[in-house]
PADREN-699527 format. One record per residue (C-alpha): residue number from 1; x, y, z. Coordinates in nm, 4 decimals, always signed. Last residue first. Layout:
// residues N
[NUM, [X, Y, Z]]
...
END
This chain:
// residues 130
[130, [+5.5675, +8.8611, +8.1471]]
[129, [+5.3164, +8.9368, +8.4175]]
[128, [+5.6158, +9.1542, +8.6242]]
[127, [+5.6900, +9.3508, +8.3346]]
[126, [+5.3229, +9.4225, +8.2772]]
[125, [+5.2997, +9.5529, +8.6457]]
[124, [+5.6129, +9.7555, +8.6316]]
[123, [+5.5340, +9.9531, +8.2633]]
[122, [+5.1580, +9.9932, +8.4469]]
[121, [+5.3550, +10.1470, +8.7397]]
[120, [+5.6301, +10.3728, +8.4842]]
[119, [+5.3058, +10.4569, +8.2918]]
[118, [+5.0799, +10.5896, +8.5486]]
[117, [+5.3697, +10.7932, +8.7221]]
[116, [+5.4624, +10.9411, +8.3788]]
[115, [+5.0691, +11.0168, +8.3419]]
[114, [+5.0708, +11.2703, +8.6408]]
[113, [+5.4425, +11.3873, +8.6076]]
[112, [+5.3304, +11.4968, +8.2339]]
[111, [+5.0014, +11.6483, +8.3479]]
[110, [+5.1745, +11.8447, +8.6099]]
[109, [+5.5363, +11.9453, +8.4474]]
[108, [+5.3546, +12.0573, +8.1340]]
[107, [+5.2381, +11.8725, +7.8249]]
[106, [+4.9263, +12.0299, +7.7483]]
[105, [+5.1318, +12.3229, +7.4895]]
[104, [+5.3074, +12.0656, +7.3403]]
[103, [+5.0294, +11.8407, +7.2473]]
[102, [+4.8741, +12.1855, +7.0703]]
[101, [+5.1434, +12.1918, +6.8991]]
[100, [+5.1742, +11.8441, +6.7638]]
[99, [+4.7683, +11.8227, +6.6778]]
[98, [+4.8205, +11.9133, +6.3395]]
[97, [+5.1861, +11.8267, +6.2950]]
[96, [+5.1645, +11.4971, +6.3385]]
[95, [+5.3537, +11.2254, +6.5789]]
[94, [+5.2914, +11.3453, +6.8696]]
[93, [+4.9563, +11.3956, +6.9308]]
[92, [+4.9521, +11.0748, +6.7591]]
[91, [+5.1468, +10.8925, +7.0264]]
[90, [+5.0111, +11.0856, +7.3017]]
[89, [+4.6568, +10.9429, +7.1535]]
[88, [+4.7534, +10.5948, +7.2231]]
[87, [+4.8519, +10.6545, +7.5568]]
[86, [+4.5133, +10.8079, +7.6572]]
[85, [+4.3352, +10.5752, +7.5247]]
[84, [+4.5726, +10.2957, +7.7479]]
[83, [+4.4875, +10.5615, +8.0185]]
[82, [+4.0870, +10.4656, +7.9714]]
[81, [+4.1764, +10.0788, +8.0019]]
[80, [+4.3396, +10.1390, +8.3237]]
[79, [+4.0633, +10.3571, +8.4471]]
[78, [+3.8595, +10.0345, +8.3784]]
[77, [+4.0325, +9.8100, +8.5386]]
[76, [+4.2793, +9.5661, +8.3428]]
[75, [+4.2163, +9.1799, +8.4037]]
[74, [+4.5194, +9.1148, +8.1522]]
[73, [+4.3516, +8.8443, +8.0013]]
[72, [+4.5659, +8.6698, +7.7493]]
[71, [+4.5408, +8.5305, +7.3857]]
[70, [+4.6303, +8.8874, +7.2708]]
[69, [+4.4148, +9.0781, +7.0119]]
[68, [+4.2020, +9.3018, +7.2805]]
[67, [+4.5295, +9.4471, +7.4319]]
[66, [+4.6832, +9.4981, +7.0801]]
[65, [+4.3058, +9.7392, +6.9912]]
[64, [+4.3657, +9.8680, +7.3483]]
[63, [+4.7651, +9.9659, +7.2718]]
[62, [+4.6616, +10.1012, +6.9130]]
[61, [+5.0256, +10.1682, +6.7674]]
[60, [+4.9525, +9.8561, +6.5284]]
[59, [+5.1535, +9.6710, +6.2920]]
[58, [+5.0277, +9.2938, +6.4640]]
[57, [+5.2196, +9.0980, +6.6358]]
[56, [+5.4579, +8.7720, +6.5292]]
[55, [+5.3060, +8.4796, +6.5975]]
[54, [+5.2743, +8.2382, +6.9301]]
[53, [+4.9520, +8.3972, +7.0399]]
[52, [+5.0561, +8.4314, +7.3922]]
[51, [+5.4495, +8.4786, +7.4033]]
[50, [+5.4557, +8.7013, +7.0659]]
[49, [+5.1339, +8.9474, +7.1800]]
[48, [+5.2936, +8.9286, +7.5312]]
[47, [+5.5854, +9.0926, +7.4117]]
[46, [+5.4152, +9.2870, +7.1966]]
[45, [+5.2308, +9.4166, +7.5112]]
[44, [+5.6106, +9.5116, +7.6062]]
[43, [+5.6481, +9.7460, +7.3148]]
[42, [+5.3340, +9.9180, +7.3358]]
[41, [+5.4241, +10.0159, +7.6752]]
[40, [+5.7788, +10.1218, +7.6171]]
[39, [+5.6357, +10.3336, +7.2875]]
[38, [+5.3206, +10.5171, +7.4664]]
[37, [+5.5871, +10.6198, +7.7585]]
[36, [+5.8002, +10.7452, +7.4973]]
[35, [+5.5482, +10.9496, +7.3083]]
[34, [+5.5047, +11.1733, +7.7053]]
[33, [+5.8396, +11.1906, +7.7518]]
[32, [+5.8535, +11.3054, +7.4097]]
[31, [+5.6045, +11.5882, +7.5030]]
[30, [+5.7734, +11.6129, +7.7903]]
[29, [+6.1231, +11.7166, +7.7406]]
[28, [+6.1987, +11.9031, +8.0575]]
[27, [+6.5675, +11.7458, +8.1052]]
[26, [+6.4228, +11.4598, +8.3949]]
[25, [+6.1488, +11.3776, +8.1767]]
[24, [+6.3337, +11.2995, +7.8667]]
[23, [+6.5788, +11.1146, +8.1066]]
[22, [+6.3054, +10.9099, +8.2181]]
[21, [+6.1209, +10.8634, +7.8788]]
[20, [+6.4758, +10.7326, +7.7295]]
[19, [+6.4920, +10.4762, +8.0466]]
[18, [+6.1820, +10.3474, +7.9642]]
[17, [+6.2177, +10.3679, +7.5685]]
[16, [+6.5205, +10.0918, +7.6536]]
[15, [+6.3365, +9.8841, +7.9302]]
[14, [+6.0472, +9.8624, +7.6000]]
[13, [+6.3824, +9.7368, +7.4039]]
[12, [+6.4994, +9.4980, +7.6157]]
[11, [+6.1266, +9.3746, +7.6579]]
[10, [+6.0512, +9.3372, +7.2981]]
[9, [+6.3642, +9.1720, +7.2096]]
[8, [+6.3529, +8.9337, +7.5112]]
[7, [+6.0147, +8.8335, +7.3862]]
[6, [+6.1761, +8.8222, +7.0345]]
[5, [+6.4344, +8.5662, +7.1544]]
[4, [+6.1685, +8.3317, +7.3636]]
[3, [+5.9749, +8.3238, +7.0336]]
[2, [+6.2428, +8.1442, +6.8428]]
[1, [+6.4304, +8.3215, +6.5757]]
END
């Protein structure tokens, strides 16, 4: 497969997560919300992983250690940086049971809207840039 197809893959599929995290959000799901909006991130900085270094990317959920490994600069502010920390950890707070409940219990309509926001205009920005 040529790298223009697994671009598209990793776009079409970060658009898919985007539109899961919406209706997660919409039915008062937001810890998943909250893991989706880590996933359609991550998944278009693969993108750019695949159309910059020309290889496939690396197995990582770390969205600033991907950031740092792409042949690109994305010119990211610092709060920008800091919220790519703070997508990483949704997806472990997430993912395992230790922190999982606690994750739950953070996740309510405020701090989700807050971060959902972030995410759906970084999600637009990167989509633009690739």
């Amino acid at each position: 497969m040529e790298n223009k197809k697994y671009i598209d893959y990793w776009v079409k599929t970060g658009k898919h997560d985007f539109d899961i995290a919406e209706t997660l959000y919409q039915n008062k799901k937001y810890d998943a919300c909250l893991f989706f909006c880590h996933l359609m991130i991550e998944k278009l900085l693969k993108g750019f992983f695949v159309k910059y270094n020309k290889l496939m990317p690396q197995k990582t959920h770390n969205l600033i250690r991907l950031c740092e490994s792409i042949n690109y600069d994305f010119e990211f502010t610092e709060e920008t940086k800091l919220f790519l920390v703070t997508l990483t950890e949704f997806n472990i707070e997430s993912r395992y049971p230790d922190y999982r409940l606690e994750f739950y219990k953070m996740c309510n309509k405020k701090f989700t809207t807050d971060n959902f926001n972030k995410a759906k205009e970084l999600f637009k920005c990167l989509l633009e840039k690739i």
